[in-house]
C-alpha positions as CSV (number, residue, x, y, z in Angstrom):
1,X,0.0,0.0,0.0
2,X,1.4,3.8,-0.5
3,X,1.4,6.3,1.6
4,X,-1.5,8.2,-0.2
5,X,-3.7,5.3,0.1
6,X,-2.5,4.4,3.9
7,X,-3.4,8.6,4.9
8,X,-7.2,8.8,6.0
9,X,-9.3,12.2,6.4
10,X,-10.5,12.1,10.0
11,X,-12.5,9.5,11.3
12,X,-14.6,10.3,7.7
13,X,-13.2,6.2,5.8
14,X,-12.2,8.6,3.1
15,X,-8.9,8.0,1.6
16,X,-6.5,11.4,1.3
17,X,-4.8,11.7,-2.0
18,X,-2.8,14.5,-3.4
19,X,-5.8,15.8,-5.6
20,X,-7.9,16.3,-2.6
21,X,-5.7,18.9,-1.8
22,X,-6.3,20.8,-5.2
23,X,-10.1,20.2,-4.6
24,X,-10.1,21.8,-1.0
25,X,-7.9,24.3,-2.8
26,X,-10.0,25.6,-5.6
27,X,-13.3,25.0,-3.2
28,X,-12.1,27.7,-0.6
29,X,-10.5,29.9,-3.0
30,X,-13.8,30.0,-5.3
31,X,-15.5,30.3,-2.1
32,X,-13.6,33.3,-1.1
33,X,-14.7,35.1,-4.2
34,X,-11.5,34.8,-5.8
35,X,-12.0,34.7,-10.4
36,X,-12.5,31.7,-11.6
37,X,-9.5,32.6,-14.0
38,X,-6.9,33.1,-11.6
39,X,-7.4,29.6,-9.4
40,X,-7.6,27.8,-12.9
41,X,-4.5,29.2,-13.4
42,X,-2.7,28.2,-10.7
43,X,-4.0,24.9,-10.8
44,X,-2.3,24.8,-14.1
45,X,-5.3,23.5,-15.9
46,X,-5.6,24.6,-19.4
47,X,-8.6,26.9,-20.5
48,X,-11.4,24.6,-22.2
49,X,-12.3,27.1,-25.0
50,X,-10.2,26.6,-28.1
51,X,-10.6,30.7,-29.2
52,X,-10.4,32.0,-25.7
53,X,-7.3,29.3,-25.0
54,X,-5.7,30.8,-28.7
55,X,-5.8,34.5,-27.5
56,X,-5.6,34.9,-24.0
57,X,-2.3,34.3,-22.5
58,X,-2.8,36.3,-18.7
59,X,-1.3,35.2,-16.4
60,X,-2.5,37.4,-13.5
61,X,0.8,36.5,-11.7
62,X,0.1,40.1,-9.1
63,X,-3.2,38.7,-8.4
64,X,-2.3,35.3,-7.9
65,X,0.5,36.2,-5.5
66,X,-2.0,38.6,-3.6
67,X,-4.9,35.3,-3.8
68,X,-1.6,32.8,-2.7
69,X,-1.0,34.9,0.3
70,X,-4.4,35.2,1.3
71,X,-4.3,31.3,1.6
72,X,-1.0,30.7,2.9
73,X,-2.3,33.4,6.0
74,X,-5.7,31.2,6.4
75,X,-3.9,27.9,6.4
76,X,-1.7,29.8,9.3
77,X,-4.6,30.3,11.0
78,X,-6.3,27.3,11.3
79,X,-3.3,25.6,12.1
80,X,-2.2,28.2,15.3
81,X,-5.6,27.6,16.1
82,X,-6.5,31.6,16.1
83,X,-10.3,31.1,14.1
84,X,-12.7,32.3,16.1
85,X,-14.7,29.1,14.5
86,X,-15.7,26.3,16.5
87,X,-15.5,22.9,14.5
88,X,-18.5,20.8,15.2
89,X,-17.4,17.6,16.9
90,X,-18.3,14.2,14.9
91,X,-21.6,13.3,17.2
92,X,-23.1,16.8,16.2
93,X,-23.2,16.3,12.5
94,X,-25.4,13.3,12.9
């Protein structure tokens, strides 16, 4: 077994893998309001639209700095424990 598939998400039974990541990623940033364009962009995935692909080459580098750094400061939150959010405990969400 590899260490992706031995790595489980809480007490949840769902298996971690490194595309979770991107998903929980683009979730909160899309969430946060952030364009669509930019977090496509940093997730390196290549615009769907032939004609829009063929003539726009942006690659809102200030703005995904700016977004990067908003993230990188909410990851340092929630792991110094600062959120003023309570998580719900397991026996709650049943």
């Amino acid at each position: 077994m590899n260490f992706s598939r031995t790595l489980i998400i809480g007490n949840s039974g769902s298996e971690y893998s490194p595309h979770t990541t991107r998903t929980t990623g683009s979730t909160r940033l899309n969430e946060m309001g952030y364009p669509a364009d930019w977090i496509e962009r940093q997730l390196a995935h290549a615009e769907p639209n032939a004609v829009r692909r063929t003539y726009n080459h942006a690659a809102y580098l200030a703005d995904r700095t700016k977004m990067m750094q908003q993230w990188a400061d909410m990851l340092d939150v929630w792991i110094l424990g600062e959120s003023n959010i309570t998580p719900l405990s397991r026996s709650a969400n049943r």
